[in-house]
N, C-alpha and C positions, 0 to 999 in steps of 0.2 A: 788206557782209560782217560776219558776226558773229565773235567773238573773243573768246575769254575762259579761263578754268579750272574745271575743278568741285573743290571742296574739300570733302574728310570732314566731314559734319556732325558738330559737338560735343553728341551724345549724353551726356546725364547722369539718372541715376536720383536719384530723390526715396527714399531708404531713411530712415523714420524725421525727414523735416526735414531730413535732412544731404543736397547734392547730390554723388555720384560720378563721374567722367568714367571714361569708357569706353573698355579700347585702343584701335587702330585693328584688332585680329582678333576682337573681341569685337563690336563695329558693322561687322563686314564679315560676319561669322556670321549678325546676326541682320538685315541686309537679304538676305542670298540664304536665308531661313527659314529656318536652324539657330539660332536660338536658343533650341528646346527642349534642345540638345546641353549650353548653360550653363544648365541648371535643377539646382536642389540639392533633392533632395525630405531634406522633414520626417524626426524620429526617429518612429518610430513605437511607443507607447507599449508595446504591446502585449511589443517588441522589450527592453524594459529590466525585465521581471518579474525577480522573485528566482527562482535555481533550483530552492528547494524547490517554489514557485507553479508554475512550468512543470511540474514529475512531478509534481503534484497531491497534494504532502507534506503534509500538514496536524500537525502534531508533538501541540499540543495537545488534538486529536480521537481520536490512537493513545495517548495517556497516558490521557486519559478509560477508550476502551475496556482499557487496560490492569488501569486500578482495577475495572472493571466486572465482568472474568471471573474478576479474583483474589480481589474480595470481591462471591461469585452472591448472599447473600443477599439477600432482599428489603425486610427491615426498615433495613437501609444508608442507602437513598433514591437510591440508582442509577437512572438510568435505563438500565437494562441492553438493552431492545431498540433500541438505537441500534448496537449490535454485529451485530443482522439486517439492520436496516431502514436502513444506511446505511451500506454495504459499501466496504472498501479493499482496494486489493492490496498498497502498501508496508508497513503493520504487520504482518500475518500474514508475507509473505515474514521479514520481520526477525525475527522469532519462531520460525520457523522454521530460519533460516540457525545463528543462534545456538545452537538445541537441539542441529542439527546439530554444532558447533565443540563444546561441550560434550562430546558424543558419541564425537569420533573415537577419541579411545585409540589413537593411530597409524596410522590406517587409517581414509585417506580417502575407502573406498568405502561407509559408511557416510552423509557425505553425501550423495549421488546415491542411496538407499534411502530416507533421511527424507524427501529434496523428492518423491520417485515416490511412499510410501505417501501422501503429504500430498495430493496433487492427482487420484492414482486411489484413494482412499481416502474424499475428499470427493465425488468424483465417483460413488460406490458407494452413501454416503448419499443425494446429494440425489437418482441414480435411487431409489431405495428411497421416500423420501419421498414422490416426486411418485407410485409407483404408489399408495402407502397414502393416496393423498390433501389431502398437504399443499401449500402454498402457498408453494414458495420457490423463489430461484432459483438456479442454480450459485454464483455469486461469492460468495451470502451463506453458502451452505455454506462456503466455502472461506477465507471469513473466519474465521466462528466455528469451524472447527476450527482453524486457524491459532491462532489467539488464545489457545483453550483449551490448548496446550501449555506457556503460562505455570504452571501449579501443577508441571508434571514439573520444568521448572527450577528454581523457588524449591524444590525435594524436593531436586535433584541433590546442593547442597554437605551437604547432612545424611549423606545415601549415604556420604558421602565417610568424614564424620565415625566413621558407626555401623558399618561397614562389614565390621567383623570380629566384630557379633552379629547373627548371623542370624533372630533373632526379632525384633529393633526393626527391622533394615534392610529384612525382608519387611513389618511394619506401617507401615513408611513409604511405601514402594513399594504398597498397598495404597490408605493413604490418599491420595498423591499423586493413583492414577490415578480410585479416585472422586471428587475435587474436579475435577477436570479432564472425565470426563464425565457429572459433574453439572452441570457449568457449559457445555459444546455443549449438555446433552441440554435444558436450562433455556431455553434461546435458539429450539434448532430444532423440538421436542418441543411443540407449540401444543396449545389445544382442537379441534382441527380433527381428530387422530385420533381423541381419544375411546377407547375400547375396546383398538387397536393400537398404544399408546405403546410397549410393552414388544418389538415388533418392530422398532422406529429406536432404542430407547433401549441395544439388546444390542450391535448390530452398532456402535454410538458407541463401548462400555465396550470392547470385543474393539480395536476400531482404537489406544486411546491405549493397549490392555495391549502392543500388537504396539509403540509408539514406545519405550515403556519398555525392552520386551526388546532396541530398536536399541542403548537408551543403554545398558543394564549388559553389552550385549555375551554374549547369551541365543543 
């Protein structure tokens, strides 16, 4: 007759040179095959981004474009079609929310009119573009008019100032809105129409005269 006991093997893990002894529900786990149940998976790196990285913020690419529309000329040394040709949504949104907060004078229905003419307003251009032949694509319209609302804010606090003469405050508002679609028309306005610039370069100037009319409340 045979006679004896069976004893819990003393399971130990090699972690690093160090040896660990194993409870007795942790080596009972992993002889009935759950010791997948004690696996600890890795961090994954992907998991520990910064937030800005995750929405795809790039801060120093919307200061760039920021200098780019404020100062269109070309003698600067800008590289100004990085504002086309490599499109964002958080800087124009921010650009725009802002004109917006500017704008209210008590009455917050005028935000919810800037984001609509903003987005069916670009969307009017860049049909117009694509029938006259140009090459672009929604977003980057929707950038560069984004963008270009910067000259009506840097105008705004002057309004402020001049306010109560109406021949500087109309020459401001004047100039404001030609740097503003001079600087879309500059970006979107390519050698590719040729002959029909003066049909995308109208319907640009009429859109930032209608954002101006949001802001002084027209």
């Amino acid at each position: 007759d045979l006679s004896g006991s069976i004893t819990t093997p003393d399971v130990k893990l090699n972690l690093g040179g160090e040896f660990i002894k194993e409870s007795t529900a942790t080596t009972f786990l992993r002889q009935r095959g759950y010791g997948w149940l004690l696996e600890v998976e890795d961090d994954d790196p992907e998991d520990n981004k910064p937030l800005l990285e995750e929405l795809d913020i790039d801060l120093k690419d919307i200061y760039y474009k920021i200098r780019c529309v404020l100062m269109p000329m070309p003698s600067l040394g800008f590289n100004r079609q990085v504002v086309r040709d490599n499109p964002d949504f958080w800087g124009p949104l921010a650009v725009v929310l802002f004109f917006s907060m500017i704008s209210l004078y008590g009455q917050f229905k005028v935000v919810s009119w800037i984001i609509t003419i903003w987005i069916f307003g670009s969307l009017t251009i860049f049909l117009l573009a694509r029938v006259l032949g140009g090459e672009v694509a929604y977003g980057q319209v929707l950038g560069v008019i984004g963008y270009s609302l910067l000259p009506l804010i840097v105008i705004a606090p002057l309004l402020l100032v001049v306010g109560s003469f109406e021949v500087v405050s109309t020459l401001i508002k004047l100039f404001g809105v030609f740097w503003a679609a001079y600087s879309a028309a500059s970006l979107l306005v390519g050698e590719e129409f040729k002959t029909k610039k003066p049909l995308l370069i109208y319907p640009i100037f009429l859109l930032y005269i209608y954002f101006l009319s949001l802001y002084t409340g027209v």
